[in-house]
KOLKOL-359300 format. One line per field, with one value per atom (N, C-alpha, C, O): residue number from 1; atom name; x, y, z. Coordinates in steps of 0.1 Angstrom, whole numbers, m for minus. Layout:
BEGIN
n = NUM	...;
atom = CA	...;
X = X	...;
Y = Y	...;
Z = Z	...;
! end
This chain:
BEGIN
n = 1	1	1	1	2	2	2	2	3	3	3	3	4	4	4	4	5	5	5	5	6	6	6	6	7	7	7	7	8	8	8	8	9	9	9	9	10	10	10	10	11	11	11	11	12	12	12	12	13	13	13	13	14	14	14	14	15	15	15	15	16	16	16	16	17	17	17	17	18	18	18	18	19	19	19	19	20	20	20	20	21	21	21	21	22	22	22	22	23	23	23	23	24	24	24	24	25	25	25	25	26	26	26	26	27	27	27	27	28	28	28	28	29	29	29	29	30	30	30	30	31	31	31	31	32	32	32	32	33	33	33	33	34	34	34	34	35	35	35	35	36	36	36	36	37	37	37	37	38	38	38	38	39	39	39	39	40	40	40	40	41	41	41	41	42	42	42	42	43	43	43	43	44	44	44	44	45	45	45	45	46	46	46	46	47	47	47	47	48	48	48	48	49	49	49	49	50	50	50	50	51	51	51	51	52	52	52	52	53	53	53	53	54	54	54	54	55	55	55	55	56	56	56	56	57	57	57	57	58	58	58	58	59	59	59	59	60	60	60	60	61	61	61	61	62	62	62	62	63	63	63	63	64	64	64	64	65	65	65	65	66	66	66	66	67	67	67	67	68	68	68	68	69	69	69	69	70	70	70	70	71	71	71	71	72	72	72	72	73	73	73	73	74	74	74	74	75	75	75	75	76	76	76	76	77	77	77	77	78	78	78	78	79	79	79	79	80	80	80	80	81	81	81	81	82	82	82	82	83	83	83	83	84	84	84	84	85	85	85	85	86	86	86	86	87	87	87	87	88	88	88	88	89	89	89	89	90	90	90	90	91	91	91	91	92	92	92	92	93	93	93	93	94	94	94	94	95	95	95	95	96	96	96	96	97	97	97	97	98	98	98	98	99	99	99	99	100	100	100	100	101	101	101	101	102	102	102	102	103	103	103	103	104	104	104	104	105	105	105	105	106	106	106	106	107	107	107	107	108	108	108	108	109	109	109	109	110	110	110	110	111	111	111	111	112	112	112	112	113	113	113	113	114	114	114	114	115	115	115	115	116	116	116	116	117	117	117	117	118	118	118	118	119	119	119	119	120	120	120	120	121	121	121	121	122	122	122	122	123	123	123	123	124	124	124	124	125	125	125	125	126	126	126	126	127	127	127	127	128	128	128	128	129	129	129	129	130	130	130	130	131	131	131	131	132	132	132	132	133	133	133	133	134	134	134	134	135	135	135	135	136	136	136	136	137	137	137	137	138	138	138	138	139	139	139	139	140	140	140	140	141	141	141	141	142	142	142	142	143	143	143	143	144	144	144	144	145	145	145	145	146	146	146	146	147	147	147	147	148	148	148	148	149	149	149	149	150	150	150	150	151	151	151	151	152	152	152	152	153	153	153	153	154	154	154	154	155	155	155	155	156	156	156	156	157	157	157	157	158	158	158	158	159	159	159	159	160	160	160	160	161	161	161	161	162	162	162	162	163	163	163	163	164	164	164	164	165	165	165	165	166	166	166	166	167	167	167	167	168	168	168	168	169	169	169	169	170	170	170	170	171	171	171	171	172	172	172	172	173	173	173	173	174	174	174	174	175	175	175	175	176	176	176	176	177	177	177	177	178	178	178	178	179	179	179	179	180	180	180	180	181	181	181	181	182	182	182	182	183	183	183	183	184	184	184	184	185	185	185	185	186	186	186	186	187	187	187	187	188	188	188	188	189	189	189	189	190	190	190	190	191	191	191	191	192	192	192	192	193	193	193	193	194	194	194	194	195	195	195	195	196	196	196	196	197	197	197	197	198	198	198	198	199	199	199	199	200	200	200	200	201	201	201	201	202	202	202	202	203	203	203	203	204	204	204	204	205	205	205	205	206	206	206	206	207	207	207	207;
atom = N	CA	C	O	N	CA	C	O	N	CA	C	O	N	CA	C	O	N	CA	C	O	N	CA	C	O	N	CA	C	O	N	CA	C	O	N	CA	C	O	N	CA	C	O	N	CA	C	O	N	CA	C	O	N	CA	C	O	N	CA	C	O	N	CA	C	O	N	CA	C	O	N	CA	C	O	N	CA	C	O	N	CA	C	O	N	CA	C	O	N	CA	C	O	N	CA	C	O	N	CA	C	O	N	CA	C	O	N	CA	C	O	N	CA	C	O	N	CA	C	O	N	CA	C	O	N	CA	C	O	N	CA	C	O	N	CA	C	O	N	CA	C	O	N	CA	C	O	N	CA	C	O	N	CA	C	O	N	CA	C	O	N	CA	C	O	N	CA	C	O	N	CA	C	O	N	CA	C	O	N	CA	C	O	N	CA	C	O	N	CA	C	O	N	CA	C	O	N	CA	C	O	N	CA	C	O	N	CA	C	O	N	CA	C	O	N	CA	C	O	N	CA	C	O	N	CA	C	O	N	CA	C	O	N	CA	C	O	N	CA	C	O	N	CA	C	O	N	CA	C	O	N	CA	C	O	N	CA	C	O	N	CA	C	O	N	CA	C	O	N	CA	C	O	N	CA	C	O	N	CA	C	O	N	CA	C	O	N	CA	C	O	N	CA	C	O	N	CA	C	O	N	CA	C	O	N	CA	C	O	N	CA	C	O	N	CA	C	O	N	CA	C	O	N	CA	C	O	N	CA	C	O	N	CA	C	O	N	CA	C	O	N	CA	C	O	N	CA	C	O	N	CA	C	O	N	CA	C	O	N	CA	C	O	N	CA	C	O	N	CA	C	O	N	CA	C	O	N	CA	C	O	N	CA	C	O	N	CA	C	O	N	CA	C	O	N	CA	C	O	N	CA	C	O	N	CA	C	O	N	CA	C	O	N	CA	C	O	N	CA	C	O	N	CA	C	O	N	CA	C	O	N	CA	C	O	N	CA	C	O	N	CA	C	O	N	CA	C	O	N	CA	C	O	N	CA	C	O	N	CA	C	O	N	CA	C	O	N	CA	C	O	N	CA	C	O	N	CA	C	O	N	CA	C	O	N	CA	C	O	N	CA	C	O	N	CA	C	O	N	CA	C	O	N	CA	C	O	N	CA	C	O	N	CA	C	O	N	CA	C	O	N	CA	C	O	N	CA	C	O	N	CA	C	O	N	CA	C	O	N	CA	C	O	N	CA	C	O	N	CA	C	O	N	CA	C	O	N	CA	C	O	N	CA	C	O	N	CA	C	O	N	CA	C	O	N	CA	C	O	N	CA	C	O	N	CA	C	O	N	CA	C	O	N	CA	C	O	N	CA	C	O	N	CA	C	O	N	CA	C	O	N	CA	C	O	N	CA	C	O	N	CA	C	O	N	CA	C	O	N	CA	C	O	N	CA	C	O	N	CA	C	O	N	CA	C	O	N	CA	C	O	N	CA	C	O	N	CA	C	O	N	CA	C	O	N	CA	C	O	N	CA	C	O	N	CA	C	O	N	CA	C	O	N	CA	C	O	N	CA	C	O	N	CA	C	O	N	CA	C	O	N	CA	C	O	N	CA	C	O	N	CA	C	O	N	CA	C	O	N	CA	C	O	N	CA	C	O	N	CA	C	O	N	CA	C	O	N	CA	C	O	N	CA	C	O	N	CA	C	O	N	CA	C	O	N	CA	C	O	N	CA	C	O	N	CA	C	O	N	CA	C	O	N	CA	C	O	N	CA	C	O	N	CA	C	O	N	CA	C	O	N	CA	C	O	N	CA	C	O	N	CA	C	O	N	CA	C	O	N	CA	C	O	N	CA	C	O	N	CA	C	O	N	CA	C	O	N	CA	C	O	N	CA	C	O	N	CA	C	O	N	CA	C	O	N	CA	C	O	N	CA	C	O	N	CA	C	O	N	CA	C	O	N	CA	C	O	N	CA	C	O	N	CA	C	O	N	CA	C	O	N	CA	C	O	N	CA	C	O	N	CA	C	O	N	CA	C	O	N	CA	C	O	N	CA	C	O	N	CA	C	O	N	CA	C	O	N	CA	C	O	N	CA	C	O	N	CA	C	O;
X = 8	0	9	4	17	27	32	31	37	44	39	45	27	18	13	7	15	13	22	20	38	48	52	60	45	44	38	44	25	12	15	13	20	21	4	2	m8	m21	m22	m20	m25	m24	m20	m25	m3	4	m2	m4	m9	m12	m22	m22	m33	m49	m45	m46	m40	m35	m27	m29	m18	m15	m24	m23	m32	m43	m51	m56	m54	m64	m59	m65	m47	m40	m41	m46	m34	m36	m47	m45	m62	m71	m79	m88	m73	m80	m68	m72	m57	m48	m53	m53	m58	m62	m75	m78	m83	m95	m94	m98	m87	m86	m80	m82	m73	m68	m77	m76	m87	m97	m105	m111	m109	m121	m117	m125	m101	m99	m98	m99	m97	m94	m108	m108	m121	m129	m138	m150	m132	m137	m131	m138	m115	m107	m108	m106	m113	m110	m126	m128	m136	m149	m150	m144	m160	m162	m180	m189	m182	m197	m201	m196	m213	m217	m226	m231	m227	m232	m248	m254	m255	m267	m271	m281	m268	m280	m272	m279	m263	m267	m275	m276	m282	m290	m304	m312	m307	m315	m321	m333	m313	m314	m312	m313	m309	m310	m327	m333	m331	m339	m353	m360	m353	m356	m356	m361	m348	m347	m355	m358	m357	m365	m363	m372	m345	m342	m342	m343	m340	m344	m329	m327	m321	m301	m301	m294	m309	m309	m299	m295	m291	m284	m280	m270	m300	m297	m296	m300	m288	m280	m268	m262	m263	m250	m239	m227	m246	m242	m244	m253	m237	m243	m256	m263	m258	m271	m276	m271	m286	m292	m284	m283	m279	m266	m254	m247	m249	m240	m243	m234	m254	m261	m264	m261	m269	m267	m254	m251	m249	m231	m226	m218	m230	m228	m234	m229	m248	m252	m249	m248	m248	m239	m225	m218	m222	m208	m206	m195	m220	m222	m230	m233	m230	m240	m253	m258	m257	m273	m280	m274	m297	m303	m315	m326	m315	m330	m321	m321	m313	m308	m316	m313	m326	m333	m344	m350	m348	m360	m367	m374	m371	m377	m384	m395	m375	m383	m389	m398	m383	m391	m395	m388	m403	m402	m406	m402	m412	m417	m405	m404	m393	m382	m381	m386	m373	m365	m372	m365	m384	m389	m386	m382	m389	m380	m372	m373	m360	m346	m348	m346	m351	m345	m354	m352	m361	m373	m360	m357	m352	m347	m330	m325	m327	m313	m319	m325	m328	m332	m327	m324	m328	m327	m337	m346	m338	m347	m350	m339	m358	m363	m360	m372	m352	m352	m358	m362	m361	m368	m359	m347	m364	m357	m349	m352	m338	m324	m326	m321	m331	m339	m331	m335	m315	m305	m305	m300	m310	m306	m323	m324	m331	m345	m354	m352	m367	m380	m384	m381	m394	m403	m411	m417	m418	m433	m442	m442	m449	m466	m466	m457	m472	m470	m464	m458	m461	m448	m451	m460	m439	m439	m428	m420	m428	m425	m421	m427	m410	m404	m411	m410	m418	m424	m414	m411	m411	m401	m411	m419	m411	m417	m411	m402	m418	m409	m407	m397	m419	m416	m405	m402	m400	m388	m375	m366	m376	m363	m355	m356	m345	m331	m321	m310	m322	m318	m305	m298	m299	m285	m284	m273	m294	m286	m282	m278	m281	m271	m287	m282	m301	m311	m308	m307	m306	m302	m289	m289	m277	m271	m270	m263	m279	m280	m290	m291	m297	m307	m306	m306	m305	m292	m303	m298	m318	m326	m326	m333	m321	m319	m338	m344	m345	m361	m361	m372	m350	m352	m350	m341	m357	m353	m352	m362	m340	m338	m324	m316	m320	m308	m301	m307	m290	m279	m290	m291	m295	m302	m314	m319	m321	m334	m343	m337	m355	m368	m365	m365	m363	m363	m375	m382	m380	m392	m386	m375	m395	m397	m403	m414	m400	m406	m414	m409	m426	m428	m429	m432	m428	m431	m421	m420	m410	m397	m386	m376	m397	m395	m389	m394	m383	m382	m389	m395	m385	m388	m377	m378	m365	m352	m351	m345	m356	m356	m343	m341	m333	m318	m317	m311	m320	m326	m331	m326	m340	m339	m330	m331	m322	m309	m301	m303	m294	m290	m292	m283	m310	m316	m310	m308	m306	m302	m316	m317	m324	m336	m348	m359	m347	m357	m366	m377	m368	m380	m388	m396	m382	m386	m393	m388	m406	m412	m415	m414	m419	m420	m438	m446	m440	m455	m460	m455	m470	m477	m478	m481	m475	m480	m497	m503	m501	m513	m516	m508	m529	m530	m539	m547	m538	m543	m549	m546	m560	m564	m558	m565	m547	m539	m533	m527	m537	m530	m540	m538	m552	m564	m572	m574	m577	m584	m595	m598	m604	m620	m617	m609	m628	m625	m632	m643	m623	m633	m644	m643	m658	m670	m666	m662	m671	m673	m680	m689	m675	m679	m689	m692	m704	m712	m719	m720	m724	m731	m735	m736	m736	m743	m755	m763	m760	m768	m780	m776	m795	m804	m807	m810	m806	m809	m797	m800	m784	m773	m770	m762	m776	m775	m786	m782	m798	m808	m796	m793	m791	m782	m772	m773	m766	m756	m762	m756	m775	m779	m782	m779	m790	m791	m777	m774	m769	m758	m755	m756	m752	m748	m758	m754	m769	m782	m776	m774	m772	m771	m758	m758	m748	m738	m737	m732	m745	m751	m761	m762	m766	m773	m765	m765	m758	m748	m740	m731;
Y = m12	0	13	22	14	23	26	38	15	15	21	30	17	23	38	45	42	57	67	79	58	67	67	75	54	58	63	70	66	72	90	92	99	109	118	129	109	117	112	120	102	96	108	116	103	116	125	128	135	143	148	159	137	138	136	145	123	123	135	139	140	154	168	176	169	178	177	188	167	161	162	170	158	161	175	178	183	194	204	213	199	203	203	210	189	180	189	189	195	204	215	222	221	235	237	245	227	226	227	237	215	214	228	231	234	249	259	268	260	266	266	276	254	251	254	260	251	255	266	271	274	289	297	309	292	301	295	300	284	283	291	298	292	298	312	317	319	335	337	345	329	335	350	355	356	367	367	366	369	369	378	385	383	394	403	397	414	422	418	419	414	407	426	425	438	453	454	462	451	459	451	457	442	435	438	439	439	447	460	461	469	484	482	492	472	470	470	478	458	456	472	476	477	486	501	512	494	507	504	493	517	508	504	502	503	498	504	498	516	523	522	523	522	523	536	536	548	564	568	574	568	575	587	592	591	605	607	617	596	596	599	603	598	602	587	588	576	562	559	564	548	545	533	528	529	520	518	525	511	513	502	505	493	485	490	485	502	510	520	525	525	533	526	533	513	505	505	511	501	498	515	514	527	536	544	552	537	541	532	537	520	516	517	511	527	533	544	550	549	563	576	586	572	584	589	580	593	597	591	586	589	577	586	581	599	607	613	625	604	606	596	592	595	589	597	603	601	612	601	602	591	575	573	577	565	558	570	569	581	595	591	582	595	597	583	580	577	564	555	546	555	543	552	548	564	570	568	571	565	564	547	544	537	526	524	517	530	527	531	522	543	552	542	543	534	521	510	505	507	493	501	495	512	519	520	522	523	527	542	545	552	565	574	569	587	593	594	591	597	601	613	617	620	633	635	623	641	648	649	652	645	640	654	666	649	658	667	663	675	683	683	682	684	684	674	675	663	648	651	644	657	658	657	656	659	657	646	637	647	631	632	642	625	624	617	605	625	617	611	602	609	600	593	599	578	572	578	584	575	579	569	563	568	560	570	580	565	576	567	555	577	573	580	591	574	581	583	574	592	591	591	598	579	571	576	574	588	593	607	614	606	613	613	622	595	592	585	575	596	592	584	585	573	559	558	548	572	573	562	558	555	544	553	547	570	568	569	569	571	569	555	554	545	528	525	516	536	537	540	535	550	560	551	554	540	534	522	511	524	515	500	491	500	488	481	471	485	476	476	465	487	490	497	502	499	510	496	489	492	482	490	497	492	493	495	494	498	497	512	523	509	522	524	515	538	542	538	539	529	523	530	533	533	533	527	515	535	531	529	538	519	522	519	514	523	518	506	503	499	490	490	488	495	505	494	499	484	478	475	474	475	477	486	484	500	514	519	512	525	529	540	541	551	564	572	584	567	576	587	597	587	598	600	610	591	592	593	603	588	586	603	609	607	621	631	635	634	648	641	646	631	625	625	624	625	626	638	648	637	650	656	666	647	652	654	654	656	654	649	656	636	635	621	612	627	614	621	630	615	625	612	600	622	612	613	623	604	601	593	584	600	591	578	574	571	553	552	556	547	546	536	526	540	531	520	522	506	492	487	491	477	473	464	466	457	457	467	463	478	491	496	498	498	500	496	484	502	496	502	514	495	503	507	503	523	531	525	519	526	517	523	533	517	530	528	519	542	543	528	521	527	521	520	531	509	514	503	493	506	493	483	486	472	460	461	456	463	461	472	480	473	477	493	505	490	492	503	515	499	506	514	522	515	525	537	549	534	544	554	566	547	556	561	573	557	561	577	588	573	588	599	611	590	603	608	619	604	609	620	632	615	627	639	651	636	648	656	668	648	657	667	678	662	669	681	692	675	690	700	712	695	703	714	727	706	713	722	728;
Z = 0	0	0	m7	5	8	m5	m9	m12	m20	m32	m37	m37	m45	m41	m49	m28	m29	m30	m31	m32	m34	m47	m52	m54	m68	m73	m81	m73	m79	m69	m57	m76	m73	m70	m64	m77	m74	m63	m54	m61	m41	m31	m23	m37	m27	m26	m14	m36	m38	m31	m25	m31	m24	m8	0	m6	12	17	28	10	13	17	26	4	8	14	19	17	29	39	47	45	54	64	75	52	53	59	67	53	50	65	70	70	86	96	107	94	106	105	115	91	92	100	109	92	102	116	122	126	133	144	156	135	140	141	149	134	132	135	133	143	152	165	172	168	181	181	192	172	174	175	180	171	170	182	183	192	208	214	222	211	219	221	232	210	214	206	197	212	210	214	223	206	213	217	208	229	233	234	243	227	225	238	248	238	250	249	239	265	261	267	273	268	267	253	247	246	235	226	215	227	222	224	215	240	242	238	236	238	234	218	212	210	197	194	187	200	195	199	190	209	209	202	205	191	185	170	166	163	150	139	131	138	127	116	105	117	102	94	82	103	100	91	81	95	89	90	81	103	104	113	117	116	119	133	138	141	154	154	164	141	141	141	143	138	133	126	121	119	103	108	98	118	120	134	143	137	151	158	170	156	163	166	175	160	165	171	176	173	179	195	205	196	207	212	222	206	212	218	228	215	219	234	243	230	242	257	268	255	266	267	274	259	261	267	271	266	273	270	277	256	248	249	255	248	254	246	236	247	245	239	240	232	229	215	213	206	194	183	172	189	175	167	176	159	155	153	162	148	140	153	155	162	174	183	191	181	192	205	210	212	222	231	242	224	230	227	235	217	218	232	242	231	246	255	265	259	272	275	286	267	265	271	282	266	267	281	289	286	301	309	321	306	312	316	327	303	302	314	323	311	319	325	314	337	346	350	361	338	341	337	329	340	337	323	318	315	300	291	288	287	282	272	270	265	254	243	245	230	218	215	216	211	208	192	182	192	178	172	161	173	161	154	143	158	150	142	132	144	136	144	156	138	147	145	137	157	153	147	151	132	124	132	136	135	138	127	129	113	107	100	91	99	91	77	72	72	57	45	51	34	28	15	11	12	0	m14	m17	m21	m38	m50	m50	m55	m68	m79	m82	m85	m96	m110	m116	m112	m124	m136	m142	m141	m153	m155	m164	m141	m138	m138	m140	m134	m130	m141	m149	m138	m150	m147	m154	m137	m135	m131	m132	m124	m117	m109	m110	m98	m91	m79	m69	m80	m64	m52	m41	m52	m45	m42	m30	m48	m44	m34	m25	m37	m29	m14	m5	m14	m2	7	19	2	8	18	13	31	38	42	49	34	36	22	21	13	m1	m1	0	m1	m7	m20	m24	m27	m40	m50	m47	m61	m74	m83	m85	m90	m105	m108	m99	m120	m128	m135	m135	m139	m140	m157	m166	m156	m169	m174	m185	m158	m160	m147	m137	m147	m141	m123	m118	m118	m103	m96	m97	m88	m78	m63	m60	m54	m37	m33	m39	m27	m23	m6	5	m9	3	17	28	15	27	34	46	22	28	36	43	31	30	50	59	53	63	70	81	58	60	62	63	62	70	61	65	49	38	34	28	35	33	15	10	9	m6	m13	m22	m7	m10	m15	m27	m7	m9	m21	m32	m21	m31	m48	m57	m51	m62	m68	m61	m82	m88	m97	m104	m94	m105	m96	m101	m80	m74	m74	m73	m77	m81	m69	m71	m57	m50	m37	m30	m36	m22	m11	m11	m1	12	16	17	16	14	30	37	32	44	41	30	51	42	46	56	36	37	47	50	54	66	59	49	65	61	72	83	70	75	90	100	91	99	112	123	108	115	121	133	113	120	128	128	135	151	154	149	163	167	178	187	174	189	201	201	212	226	231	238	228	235	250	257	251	268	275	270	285	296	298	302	298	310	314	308	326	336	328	316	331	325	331	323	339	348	342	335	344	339	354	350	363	376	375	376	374	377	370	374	350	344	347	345	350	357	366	362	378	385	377	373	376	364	358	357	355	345	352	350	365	373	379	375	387	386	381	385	366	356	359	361	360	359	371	370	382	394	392	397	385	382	374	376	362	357	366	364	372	378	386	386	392	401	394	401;
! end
């Protein structure tokens, strides 16, 4: 057996690489027990609390470095997206008090919004695709760009970029999903107890 593998130079060749292939491995596997790195279980936390838009307009290129910052020390009311409800969140999850959203980094929208390009505008530069840190823009260099609005964030980063303006920020239309029944008032079950109930009221106006 031996002998035949020191003649057949492909043998050699294959038990060699194999060889090889089983120490590298083996280096490799111990190496990536050895110097694991385990991740911070608050910046995971304060990740997920944030809304993912990766805009920017904290002054990071995404909301996971935006995490990693704030438990490094940075203040926690740099989001304009999650507004005041992420920051009351976060000072919930840090156990500190809540500040009021940082106006340099932007305001908060009451309503979400979703960027529309209009197509019979667009002269197919590609850099709106660029600027778009959720891969929501489809099209091609000298082709018809659209939004993919579900995909859409809102960070409006895609905007400034356009040389032909031709991209606006649009309320998202609300869906059935999103919408909800108003709760009517409260009142007695009881037949006996809404009588009282009215008089009550009567007496109040009266008064």
């Amino acid at each position: 057996m031996i002998e035949l593998i020191t003649h057949n130079t492909l043998y050699s060749a294959l038990i060699a690489l194999g060889g090889l292939a089983a120490v590298f491995g083996a280096v490799l596997g111990f190496a990536a027990i050895k110097f694991k790195v385990e991740g911070d279980p608050l910046v995971d936390q304060i990740d997920e609390l944030l809304p993912q838009t990766q805009c920017g307009q904290c002054g990071y290129p995404g909301c996971r470095p935006y995490a990693q910052a704030i438990v490094d020390g940075d203040a926690i009311n740099k989001c304009p997206p999650g507004g005041q409800t992420t920051i009351n969140s976060l000072a919930n999850l840090l156990d500190v008090d809540a500040p009021s959203l940082d106006e340099e980094h932007g305001e908060e929208s009451e309503v979400k919004k979703v960027a529309y390009i209009r197509e019979d505008e667009c002269i197919g530069c590609t850099k709106c695709i660029q600027a778009c840190p959720v891969d929501a823009i489809l099209g091609a260099a000298k082709q018809m760009h659209t939004v993919i609005a579900s995909e859409c964030t809102g960070c409006d980063l895609c905007v400034e970029p356009c040389p032909v303006d031709c991209i606006d920020m649009l309320p998202l239309a609300q869906e059935i999903k999103d919408w909800s029944w108003e709760l009517p008032q409260s009142l007695p079950l009881i037949a006996t107890d809404r009588t009282h109930a009215a008089d009550d009221a009567e007496e109040e106006n009266a008064a």
